[in-house]
C-alpha positions in Angstrom: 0.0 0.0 0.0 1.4 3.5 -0.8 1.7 6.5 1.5 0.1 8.7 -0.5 -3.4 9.3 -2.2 -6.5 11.3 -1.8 -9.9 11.0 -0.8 -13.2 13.1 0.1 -16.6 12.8 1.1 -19.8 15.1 1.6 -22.8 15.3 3.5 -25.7 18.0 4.3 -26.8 18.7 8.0 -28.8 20.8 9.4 -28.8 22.7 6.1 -25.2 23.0 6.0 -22.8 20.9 3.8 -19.9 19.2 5.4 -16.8 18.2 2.9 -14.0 16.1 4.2 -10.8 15.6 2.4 -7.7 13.5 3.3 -4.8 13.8 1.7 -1.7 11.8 2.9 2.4 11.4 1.6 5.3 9.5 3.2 6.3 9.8 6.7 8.3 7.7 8.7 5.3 7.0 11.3 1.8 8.2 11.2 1.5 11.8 11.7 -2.5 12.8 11.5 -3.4 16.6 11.5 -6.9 18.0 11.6 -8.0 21.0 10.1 -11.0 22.2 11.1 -13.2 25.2 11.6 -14.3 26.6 15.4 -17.5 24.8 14.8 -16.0 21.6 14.0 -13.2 21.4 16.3 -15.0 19.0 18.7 -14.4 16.1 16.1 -10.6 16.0 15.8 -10.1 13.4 18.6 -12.9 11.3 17.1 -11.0 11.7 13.1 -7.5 10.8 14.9 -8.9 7.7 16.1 -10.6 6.5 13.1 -7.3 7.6 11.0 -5.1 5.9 13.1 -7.4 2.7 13.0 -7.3 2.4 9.9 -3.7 4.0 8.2 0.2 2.7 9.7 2.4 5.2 7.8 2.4 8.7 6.3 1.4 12.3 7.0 -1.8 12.8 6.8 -4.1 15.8 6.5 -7.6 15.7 7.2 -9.4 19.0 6.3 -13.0 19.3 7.7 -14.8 22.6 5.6 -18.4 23.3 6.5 -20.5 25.6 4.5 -23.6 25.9 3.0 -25.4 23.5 1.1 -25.8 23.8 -2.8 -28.8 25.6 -3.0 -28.0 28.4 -0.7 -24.3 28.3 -2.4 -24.0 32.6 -3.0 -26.2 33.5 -0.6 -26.5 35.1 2.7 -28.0 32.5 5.0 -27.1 33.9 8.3 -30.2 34.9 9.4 -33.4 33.2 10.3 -35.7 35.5 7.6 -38.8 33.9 10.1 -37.6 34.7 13.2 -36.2 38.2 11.9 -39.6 39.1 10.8 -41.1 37.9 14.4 -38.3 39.9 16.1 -39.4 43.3 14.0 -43.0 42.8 14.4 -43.3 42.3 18.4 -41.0 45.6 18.1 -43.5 47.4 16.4 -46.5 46.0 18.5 -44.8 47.0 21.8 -43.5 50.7 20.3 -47.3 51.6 19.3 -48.2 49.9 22.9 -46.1 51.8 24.6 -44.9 54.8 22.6 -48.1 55.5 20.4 -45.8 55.0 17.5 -45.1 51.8 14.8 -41.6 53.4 14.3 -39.0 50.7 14.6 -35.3 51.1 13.1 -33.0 48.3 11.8 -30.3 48.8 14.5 -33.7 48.5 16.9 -34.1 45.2 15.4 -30.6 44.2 15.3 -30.2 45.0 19.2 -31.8 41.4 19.2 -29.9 40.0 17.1 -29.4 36.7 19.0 -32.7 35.7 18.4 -32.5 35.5 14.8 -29.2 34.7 13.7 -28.6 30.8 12.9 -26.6 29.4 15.5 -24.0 26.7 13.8 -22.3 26.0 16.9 -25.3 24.6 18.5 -26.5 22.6 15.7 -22.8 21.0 15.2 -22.1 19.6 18.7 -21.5 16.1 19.5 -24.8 15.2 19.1 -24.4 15.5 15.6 -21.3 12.8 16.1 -23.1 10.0 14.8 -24.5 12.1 11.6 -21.2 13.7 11.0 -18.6 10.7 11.3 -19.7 8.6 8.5 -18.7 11.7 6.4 -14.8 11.3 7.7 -14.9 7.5 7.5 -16.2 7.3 4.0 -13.8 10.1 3.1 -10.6 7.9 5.0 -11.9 4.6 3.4 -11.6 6.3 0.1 -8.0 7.3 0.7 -7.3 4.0 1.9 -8.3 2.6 -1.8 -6.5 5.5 -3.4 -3.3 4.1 -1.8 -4.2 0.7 -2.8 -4.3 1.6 -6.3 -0.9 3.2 -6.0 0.5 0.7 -3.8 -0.4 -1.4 -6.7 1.2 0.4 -9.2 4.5 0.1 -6.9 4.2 -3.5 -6.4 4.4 -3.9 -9.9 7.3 -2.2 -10.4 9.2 -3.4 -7.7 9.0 -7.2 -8.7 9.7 -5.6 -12.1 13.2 -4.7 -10.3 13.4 -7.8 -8.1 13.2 -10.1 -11.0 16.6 -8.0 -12.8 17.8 -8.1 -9.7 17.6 -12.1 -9.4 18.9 -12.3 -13.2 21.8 -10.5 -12.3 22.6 -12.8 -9.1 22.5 -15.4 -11.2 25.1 -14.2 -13.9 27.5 -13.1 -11.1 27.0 -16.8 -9.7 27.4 -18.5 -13.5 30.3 -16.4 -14.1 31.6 -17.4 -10.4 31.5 -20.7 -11.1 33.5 -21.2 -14.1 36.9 -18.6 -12.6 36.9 -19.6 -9.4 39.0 -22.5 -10.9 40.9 -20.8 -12.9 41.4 -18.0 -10.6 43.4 -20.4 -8.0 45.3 -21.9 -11.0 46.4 -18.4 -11.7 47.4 -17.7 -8.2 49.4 -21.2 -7.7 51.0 -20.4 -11.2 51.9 -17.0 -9.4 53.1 -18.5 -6.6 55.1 -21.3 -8.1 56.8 -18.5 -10.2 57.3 -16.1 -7.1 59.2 -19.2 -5.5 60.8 -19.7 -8.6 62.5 -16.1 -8.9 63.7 -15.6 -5.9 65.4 -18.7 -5.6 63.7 -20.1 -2.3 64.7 -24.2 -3.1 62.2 -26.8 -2.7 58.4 -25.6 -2.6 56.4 -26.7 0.5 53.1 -28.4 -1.2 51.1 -28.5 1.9 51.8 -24.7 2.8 51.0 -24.4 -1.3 48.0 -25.3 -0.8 46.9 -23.6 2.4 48.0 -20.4 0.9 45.7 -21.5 -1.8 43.2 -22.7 0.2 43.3 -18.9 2.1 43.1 -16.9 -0.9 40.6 -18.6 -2.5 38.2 -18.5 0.7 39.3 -14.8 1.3 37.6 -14.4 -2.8 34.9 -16.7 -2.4 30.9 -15.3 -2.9 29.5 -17.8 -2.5 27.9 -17.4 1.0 26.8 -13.5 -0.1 25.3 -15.4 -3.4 22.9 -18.0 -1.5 22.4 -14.9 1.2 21.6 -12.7 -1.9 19.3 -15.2 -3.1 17.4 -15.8 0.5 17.0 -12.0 0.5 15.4 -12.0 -2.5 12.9 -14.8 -1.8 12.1 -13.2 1.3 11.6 -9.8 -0.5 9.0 -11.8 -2.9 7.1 -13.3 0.0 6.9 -9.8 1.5 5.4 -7.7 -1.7 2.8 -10.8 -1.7 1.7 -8.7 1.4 2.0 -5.0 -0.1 -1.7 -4.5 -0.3 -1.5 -4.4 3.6 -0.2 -2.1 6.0 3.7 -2.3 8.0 5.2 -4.1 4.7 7.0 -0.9 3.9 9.6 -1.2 6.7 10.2 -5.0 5.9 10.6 -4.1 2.3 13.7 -1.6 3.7 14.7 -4.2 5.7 15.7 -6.7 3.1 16.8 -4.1 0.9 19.6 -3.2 3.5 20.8 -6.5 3.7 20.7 -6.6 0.0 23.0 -4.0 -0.6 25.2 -5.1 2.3 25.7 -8.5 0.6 26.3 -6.9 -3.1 28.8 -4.5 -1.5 30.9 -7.4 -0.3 30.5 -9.1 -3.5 31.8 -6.2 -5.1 34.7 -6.4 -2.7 36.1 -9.4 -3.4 35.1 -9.6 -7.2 38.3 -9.9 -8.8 36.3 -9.8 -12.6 35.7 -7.1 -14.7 32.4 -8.8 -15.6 31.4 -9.3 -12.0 32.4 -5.7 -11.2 30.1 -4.4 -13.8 27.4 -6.6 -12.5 27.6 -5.5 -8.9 27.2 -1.9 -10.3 23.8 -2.7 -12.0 22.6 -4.7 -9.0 23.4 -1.6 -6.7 21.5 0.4 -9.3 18.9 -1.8 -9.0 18.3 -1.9 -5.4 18.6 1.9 -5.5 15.9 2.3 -7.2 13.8 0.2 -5.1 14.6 1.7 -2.2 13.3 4.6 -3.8 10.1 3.4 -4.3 9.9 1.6 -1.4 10.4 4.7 0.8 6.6 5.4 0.0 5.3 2.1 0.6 3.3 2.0 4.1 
């Protein structure tokens, strides 16, 4: 699954729209922020529990926007035209009542303002918890399958990447195989001729072929080849998993022992051909680390 995507959702209450988007990128550990109006502040604690039920990795925005809904979009919807109207006319009932006069001005009427103006802040309380979270967890369930599909998209590539990798193990391995004989002929032929030229008498066989025996274990991959190869079994098994979350840190995992294992190949590669090989295999597993460093 990938760290990053994008989802939304929408609902109307209490003639107001709420819209919920989540968008998320690559973190380390799950970082959850919640940005939400003075009317809606109340429901962070309840979206950073659903988020982290539901994500293990990434930073992740949640941005709750509450306005009106579409068919009071451009207009002013403030006031309570009803109650505005009651407000002005009790005015005017208790000016002639009292003042023998129907005169009633609008700063009169807005002295009383609290009884007409809609009250948001009210109406979006946690009782409305039950009407509102649906909206977050559809909009969180939807960035959950954006990830998916991009997490899908990685997968692909990465086994793209593990299967050159494996193909390259293999020619360092098939190329190991047929000089490591001929690489400890050419050292005994060195040595015999180093004995030779300076004259040293009678050559020691047994201490021939311990010296032999050292230098070709001190250039032998073959452990780093079949560790290699393990790593890259394992790595296999673990994108078989990728549609879930925590795979990302495995996948780093074996990656780190991957490159630790082509570096020593590298080191005690004594081919040209090899050498070349251990460069496109560190390519390689750069690359995937690359990708890999958005996988949750």
């Amino acid at each position: 699954m990938s760290m990053t995507g994008f989802g939304a959702a929408r609902l109307e209450c209490h003639g107001r729209s709420l819209r919920v988007e989540c968008k998320s990128v690559n973190h380390r550990t799950l970082e959850v922020r919640v940005h939400a109006s003075r009317e809606l502040r109340w429901l962070e604690p309840h979206v950073l529990r659903a988020a982290r039920a539901r994500l293990g990795r990434g930073r992740v925005d949640v941005r709750l926007e509450l306005g009106a809904p579409a068919e009071h979009q451009g207009g002013f919807d403030a006031i309570d035209p009803a109650r505005f109207d009651e407000v002005a006319h009790r005015l005017r009932e208790l000016s002639e009542a009292s003042l023998a006069t129907a005169q009633v001005t609008l700063s009169d009427v807005l002295s009383y303002r609290s009884y007409f103006e809609r009250d948001d802040a009210e109406r979006f309380d946690e009782s409305a918890l039950e009407v509102l979270l649906p909206a977050v967890v559809q909009a969180l369930d939807r960035l959950q399958e954006a990830r998916r599909a991009e997490g899908a998209g990685i997968n692909d590539d990465l086994r793209g990447h593990l299967g050159d990798l494996g193909s390259r193990i293999d020619a360092v391995e098939a190329l190991d195989e047929v000089e490591r004989p001929a690489y400890r002929s050419r050292i005994e032929t060195r040595l015999r001729q180093a004995v030779s030229d300076f004259g040293v008498g009678q050559i020691d066989e047994e201490r021939l072929a311990q010296e032999l025996a050292y230098v070709a274990e001190r250039g032998d991959i073959s452990e780093e080849l079949q560790r290699a190869r393990s790593h890259v079994e394992r790595l296999g098994l673990v994108l078989d998993e990728a549609g879930e979350e925590g795979v990302g840190k495995k996948i780093d995992f074996y990656l780190q022992e991957l490159i630790r294992e082509v570096n020593t190949m590298g080191s005690k590669s004594h081919l040209a051909e090899q050498s070349d090989l251990v460069v496109e295999m560190k390519s390689i597993i750069e690359k995937m680390r690359e990708q890999s460093a958005n996988v949750a």
